[in-house]
C-alpha positions in Angstrom: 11.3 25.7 4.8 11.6 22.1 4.3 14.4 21.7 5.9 13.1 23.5 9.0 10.6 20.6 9.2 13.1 17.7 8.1 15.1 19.7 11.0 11.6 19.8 13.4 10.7 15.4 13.1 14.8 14.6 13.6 15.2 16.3 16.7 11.6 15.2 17.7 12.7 11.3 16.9 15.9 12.0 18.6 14.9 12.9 22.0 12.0 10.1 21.9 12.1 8.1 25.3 13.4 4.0 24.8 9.3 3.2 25.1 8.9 6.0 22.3 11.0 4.6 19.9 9.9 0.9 20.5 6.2 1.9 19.6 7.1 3.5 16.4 9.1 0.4 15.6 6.5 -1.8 16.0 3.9 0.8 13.9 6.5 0.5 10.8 6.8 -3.1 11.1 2.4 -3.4 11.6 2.4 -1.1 8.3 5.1 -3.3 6.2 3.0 -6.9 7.1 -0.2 -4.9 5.8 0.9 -3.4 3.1 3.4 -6.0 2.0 2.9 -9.0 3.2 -1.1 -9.5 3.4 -0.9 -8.0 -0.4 1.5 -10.2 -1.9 -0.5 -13.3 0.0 -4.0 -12.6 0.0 -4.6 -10.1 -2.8 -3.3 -11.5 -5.9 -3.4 -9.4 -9.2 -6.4 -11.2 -10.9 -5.6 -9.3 -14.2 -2.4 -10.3 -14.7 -3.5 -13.9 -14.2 -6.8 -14.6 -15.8 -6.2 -12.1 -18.8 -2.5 -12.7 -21.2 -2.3 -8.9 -23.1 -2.6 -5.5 -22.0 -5.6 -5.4 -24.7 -7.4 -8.3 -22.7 -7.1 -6.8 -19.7 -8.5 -3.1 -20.6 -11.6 -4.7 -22.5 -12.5 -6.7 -19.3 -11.9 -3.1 -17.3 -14.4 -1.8 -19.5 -17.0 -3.9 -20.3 -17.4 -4.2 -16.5 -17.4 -0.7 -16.0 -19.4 0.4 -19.0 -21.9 -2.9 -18.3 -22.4 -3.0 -14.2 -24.7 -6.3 -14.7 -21.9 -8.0 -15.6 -20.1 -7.9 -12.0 -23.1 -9.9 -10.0 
């Protein structure tokens, strides 16, 4: 069954018109620069730099979540 489908998407891709397969190259690269790029630049892992230890980091997860005042 899988490989009917695996089987069903190849033949699809390969009979794609030159326009068809220059649109999904350009979706894959739109999904790589938000998923990778924007992450990596603009959403830094503020755990791993404002806390040092694993213990650190789970008591700041859950006095925030136990204590909701706290995130104002």
């Amino acid at each position: 069954m899988v490989k009917k489908i695996v089987d069903f998407y190849v033949a699809g891709f390969k009979t794609l018109p030159a326009w068809g397969r220059a649109l999904w190259a350009i979706i894959l690269i739109k999904l790589f620069i938000m998923f990778v790029v924007l992450r990596l630049f603009f959403f830094p892992n503020q755990l791993q730099t404002n806390f040092q230890t694993d213990t650190e980091r789970a008591e700041h997860v859950i006095e925030h979540i136990t204590n909701p005042t706290l995130n104002r």
